[in-house]
C-alpha positions in Angstrom: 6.1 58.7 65.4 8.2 61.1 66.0 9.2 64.0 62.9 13.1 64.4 61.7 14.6 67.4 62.4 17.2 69.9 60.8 19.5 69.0 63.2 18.6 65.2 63.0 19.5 65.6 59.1 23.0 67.1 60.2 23.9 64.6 62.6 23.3 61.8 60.1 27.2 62.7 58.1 28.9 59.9 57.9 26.4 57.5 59.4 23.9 55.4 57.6 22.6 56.9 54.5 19.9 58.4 54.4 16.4 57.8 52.3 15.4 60.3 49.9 12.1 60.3 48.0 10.2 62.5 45.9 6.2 63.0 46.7 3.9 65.5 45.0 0.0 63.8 46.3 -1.3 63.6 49.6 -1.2 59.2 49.2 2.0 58.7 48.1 3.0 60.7 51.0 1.4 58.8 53.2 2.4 55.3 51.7 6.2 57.0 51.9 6.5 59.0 55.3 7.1 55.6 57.4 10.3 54.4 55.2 12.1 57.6 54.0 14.3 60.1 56.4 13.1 63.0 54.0 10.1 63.7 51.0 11.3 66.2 48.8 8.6 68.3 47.0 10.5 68.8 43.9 9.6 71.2 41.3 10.1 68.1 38.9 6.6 67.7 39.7 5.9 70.1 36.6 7.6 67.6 34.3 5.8 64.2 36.2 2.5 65.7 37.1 1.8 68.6 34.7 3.4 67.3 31.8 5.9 70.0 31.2 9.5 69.9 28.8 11.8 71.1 32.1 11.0 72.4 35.3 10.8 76.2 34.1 7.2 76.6 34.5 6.3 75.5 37.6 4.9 78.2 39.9 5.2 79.6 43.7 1.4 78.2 43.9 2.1 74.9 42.4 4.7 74.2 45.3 2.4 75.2 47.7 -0.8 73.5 46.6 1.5 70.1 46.5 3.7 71.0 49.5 0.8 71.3 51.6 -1.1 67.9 50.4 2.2 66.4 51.3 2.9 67.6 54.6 -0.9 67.2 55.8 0.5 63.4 55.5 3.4 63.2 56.9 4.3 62.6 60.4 8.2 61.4 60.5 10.2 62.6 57.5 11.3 65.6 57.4 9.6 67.5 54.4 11.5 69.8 52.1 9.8 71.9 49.2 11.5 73.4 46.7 11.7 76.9 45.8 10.7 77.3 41.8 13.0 79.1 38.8 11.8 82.8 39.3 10.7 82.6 42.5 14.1 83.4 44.7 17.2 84.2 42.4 16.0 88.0 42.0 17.4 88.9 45.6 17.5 88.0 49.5 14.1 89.7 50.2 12.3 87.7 47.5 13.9 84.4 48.4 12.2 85.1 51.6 8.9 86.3 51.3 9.0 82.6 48.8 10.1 80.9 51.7 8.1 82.5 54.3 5.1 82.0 52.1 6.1 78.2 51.1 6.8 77.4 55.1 3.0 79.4 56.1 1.0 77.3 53.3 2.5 73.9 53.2 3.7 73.0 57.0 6.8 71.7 55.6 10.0 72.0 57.8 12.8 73.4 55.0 12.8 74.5 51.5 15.1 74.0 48.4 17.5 76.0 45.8 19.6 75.7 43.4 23.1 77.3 42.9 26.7 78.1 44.2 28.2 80.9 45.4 26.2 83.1 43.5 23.7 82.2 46.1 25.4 82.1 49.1 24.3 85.7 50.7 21.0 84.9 50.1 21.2 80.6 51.8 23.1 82.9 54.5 19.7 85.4 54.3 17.1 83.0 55.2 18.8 81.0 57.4 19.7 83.9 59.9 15.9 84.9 59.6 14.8 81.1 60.6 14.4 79.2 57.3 16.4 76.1 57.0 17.7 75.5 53.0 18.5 72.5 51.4 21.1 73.5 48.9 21.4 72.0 45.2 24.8 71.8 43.3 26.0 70.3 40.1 23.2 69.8 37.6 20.4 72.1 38.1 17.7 71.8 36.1 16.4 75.7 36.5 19.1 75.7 34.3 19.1 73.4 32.0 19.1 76.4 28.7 22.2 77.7 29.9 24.0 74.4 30.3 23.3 73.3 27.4 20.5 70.1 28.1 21.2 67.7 31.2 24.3 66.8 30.8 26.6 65.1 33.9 29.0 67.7 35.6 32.4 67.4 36.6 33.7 66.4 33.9 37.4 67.8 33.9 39.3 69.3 36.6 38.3 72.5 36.0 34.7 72.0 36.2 35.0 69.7 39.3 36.3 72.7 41.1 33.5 75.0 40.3 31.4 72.6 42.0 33.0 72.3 45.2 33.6 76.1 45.6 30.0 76.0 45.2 29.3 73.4 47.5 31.6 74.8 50.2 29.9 78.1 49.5 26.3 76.9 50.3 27.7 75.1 53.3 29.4 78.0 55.2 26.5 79.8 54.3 24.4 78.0 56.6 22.7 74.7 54.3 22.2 72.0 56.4 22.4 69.5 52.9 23.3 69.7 49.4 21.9 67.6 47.5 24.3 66.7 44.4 23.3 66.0 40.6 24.3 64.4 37.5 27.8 64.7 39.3 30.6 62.4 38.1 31.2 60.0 41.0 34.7 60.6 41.9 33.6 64.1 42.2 30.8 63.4 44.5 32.7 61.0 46.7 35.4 63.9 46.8 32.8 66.7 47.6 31.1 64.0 50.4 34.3 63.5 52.6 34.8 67.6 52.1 31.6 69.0 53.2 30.6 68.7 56.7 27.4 68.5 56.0 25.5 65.6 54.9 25.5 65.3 50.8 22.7 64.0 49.2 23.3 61.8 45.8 21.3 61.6 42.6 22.8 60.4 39.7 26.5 61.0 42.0 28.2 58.7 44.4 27.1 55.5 47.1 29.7 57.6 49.0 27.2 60.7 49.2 25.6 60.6 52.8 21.7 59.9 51.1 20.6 59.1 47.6 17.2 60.9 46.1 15.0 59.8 43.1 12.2 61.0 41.5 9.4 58.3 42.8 7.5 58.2 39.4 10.8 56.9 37.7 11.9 54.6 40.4 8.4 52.6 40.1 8.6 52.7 36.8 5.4 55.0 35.9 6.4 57.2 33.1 7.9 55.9 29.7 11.7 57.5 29.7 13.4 56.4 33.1 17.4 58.3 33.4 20.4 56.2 33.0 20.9 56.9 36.7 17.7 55.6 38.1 17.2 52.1 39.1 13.9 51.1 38.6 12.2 49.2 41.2 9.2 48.1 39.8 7.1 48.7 36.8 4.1 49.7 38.1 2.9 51.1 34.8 2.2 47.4 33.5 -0.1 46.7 36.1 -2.0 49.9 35.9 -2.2 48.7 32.1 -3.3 45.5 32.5 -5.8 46.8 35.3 -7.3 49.1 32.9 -7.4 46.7 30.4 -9.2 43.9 32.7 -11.6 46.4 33.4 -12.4 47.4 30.5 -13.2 43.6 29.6 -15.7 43.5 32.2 -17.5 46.7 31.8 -17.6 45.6 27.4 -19.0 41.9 28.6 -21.4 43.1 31.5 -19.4 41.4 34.0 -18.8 44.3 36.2 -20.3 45.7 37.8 -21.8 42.3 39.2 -24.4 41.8 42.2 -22.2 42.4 44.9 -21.0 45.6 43.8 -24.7 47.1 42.8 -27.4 48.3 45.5 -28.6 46.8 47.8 -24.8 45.3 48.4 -25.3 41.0 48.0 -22.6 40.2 49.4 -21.0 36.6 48.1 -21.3 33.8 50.6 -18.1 31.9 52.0 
């Protein structure tokens, strides 16, 4: 099968939208990679998998331990790890040597920030040296503090603005997608048919050119699941009642039975 490219992602504005899915584990990748355009390694993994209040603490090895199980899976979508709070805002040369790093260790075919034109020199920085970047507008949870909690953006005139100066600021600086967040949907439909680059939705538009959830709340794993996320199964019930069926079995001896002990017996038909 062959993988996405860059310039596969680009081509796709306007056209059918595209599937976006988070991954952190070297099986969900693979159970993923056949159905989705793109697996986002998202630094949400250090709320989902680590257990963390934001996304503050994750680290440059964290992405690349979990970028690098994820890419070892995939053979079709195109793979995009994101660069964590510290790692890259500092200057040009330290977004970089991130990104170099990130690309080296993991195998993965782009990377992610977040911010506007504050960060446009250095989008415009790595992707003259090679690195393709996946911007991030609108909510951004690196900084959450300073905006006062996750709270949806665009909420007057003003502030709807802001985001598509800084939109249009990551795209002339050489992004090849934005993805868009907690964005009030007029906004994000306007900011789609602006950009001519593909726009990537969560919590945004149907208009944006691909939607992205976190996989853990879209199947319904963790306890608090966003307004925005439709959840499409609950797959923490039937971990539950697995658990819960085993322990049964092991508490009444009835596992493990003969078939599962040594030498195997195995049941006859």
């Amino acid at each position: 099968m062959k993988r996405l490219t860059v310039p596969d992602i680009l081509a796709r504005k306007g056209g059918t939208p595209m599937v976006v899915l988070t991954a952190y584990t070297a099986p969900m990748a693979r159970i993923l990679d056949p159905m989705v355009d793109i697996l986002l390694v998202g630094d949400s993994l250090g709320m989902v998998v680590y257990g963390m209040e934001s996304t503050l603490g994750v680290s440059v090895d964290m992405m690349a331990r979990h970028g690098r199980a994820v890419a070892s899976q995939s053979k079709h979508a195109l793979v995009v790890v994101d660069l964590p709070f510290g790692s890259y805002q500092e200057s040009p040369a330290q977004a970089f040597a991130t990104s170099a790093r990130i690309l080296n260790e993991t195998g993965c075919q782009a990377v992610k920030l977040e911010g506007g034109i504050e960060m446009s020199d250095t989008v415009n920085f790595l992707v003259e040296r090679g690195i393709p970047v996946m911007g991030h507008v609108g909510l951004m949870p690196q900084r959450v503090h300073a905006m006062g909690g996750y709270k949806y953006q665009g909420r007057n005139e003003e502030d709807a603005e802001n985001i598509l100066r800084d939109a249009k600021a990551i795209q002339d600086a050489g992004a090849f997608s934005i993805v868009m967040e907690g964005v009030k949907e007029s906004v994000a439909h306007d900011i789609t048919t602006k950009l001519r680059i593909p726009t990537i939705g969560i919590g945004a538009s149907p208009a944006c050119d691909g939607q992205v959830l976190v996989i853990d709340d879209m199947l319904g794993m963790g306890g608090y699941i966003p307004s925005f996320v439709k959840p499409y199964a609950h797959i923490s019930q039937v971990i539950e009642q697995a658990v819960k069926t085993y322990g049964e079995e092991v508490r009444n001896r009835t596992f493990p039975s003969d078939e599962y002990c040594f030498p195997y017996r195995k049941k006859t038909p």
